[in-house]
C-alpha positions as CSV (number, residue, x, y, z in Angstrom):
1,X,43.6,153.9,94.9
2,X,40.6,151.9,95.7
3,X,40.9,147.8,95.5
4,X,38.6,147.4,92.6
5,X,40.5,149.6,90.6
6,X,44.0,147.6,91.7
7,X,41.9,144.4,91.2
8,X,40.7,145.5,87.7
9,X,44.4,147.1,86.6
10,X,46.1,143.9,87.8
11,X,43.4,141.9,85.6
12,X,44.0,143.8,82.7
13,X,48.1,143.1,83.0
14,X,47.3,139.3,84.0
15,X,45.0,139.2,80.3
16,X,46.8,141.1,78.4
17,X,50.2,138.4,78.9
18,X,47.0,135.5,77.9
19,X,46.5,137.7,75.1
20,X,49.8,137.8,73.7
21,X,50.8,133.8,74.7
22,X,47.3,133.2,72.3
23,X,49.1,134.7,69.6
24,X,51.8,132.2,69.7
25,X,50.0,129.6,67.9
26,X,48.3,132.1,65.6
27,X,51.7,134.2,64.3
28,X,53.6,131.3,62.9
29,X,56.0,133.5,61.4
30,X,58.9,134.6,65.1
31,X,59.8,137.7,63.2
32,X,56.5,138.6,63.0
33,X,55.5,137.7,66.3
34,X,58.9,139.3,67.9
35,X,58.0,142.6,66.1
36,X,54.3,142.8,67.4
37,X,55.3,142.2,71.0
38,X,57.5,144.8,70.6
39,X,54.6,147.1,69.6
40,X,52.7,145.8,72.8
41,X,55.7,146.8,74.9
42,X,56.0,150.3,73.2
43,X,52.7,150.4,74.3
44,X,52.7,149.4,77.3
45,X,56.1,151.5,78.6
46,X,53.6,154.8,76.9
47,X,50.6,154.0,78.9
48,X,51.6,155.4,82.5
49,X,55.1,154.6,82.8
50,X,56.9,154.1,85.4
51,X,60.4,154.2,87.5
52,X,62.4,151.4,86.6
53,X,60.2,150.0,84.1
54,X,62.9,149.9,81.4
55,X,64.9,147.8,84.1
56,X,62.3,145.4,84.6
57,X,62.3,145.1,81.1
58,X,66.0,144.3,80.5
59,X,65.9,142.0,83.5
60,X,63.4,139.8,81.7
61,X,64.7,140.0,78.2
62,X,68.0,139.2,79.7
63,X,68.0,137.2,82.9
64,X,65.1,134.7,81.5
65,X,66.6,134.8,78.1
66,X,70.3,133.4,80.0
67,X,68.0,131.2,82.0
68,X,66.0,129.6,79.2
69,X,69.0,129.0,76.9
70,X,70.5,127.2,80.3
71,X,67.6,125.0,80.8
72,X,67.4,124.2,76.8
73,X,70.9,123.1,77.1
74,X,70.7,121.3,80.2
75,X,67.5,118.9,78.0
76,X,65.5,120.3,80.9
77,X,63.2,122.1,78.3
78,X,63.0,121.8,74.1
79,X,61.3,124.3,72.0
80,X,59.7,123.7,68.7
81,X,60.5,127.1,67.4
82,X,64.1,127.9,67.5
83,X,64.8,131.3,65.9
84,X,67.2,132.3,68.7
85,X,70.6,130.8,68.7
86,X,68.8,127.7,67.2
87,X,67.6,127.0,70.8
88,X,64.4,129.1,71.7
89,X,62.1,131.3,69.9
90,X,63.1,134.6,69.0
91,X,60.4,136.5,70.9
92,X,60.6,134.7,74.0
93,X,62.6,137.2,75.7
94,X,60.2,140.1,74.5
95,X,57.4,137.9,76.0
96,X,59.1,137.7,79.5
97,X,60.3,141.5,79.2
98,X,56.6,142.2,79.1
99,X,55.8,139.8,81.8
100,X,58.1,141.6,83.8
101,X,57.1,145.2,83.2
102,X,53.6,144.5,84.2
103,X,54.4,142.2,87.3
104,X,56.6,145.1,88.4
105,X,53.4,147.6,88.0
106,X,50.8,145.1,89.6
107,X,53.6,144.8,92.2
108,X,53.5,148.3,92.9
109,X,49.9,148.4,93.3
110,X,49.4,146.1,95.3
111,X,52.3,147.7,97.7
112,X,50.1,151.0,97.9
């Protein structure tokens, strides 16, 4: 694969997590929002999938979800929204699952 069509793949996985943090203000409503990121990740794991996709996905709604619920209880962060366990927005973790899905894939690329 040729660098601009990394560069441009890798740009479209670096908008597309701008894309859904604009939403956040917009969807005020965390079911709502939770249940349109999950779309985008359905999406996204049907567009090309690859190995270990579905790992990099439960390492992000997990591991970050364990590590924001530390930090929220340590006072280091505070959330506004607390749908979650009354301490972080509910789709938070779906946020960093896709964040991790698509820095796995730009990973990748950028390995080849």
């Amino acid at each position: 694969m040729d660098m601009t069509k990394i560069l441009s793949t890798v740009t479209f996985y670096f908008l597309s997590i701008l894309i859904l943090i604009s939403f956040i203000p917009a969807v005020q409503d965390d079911v709502l929002l939770t249940l349109i990121y999950l779309l985008c990740i359905a999406l996204l794991l049907r567009i090309q999938p690859e190995k270990y996709d579905v790992v990099a996905l439960c390492i992000g709604i997990i591991g970050i979800t364990l590590s924001e619920l530390f930090f929220v209880s340590t006072g280091v962060e505070k959330f506004l929204r607390t749908s979650l366990f009354d301490l972080i927005p509910l789709w938070l973790p779906f946020l960093w699952g896709y964040a991790f899905i698509t820095i796995k894939r730009s990973l990748n690329l950028l390995r080849k």
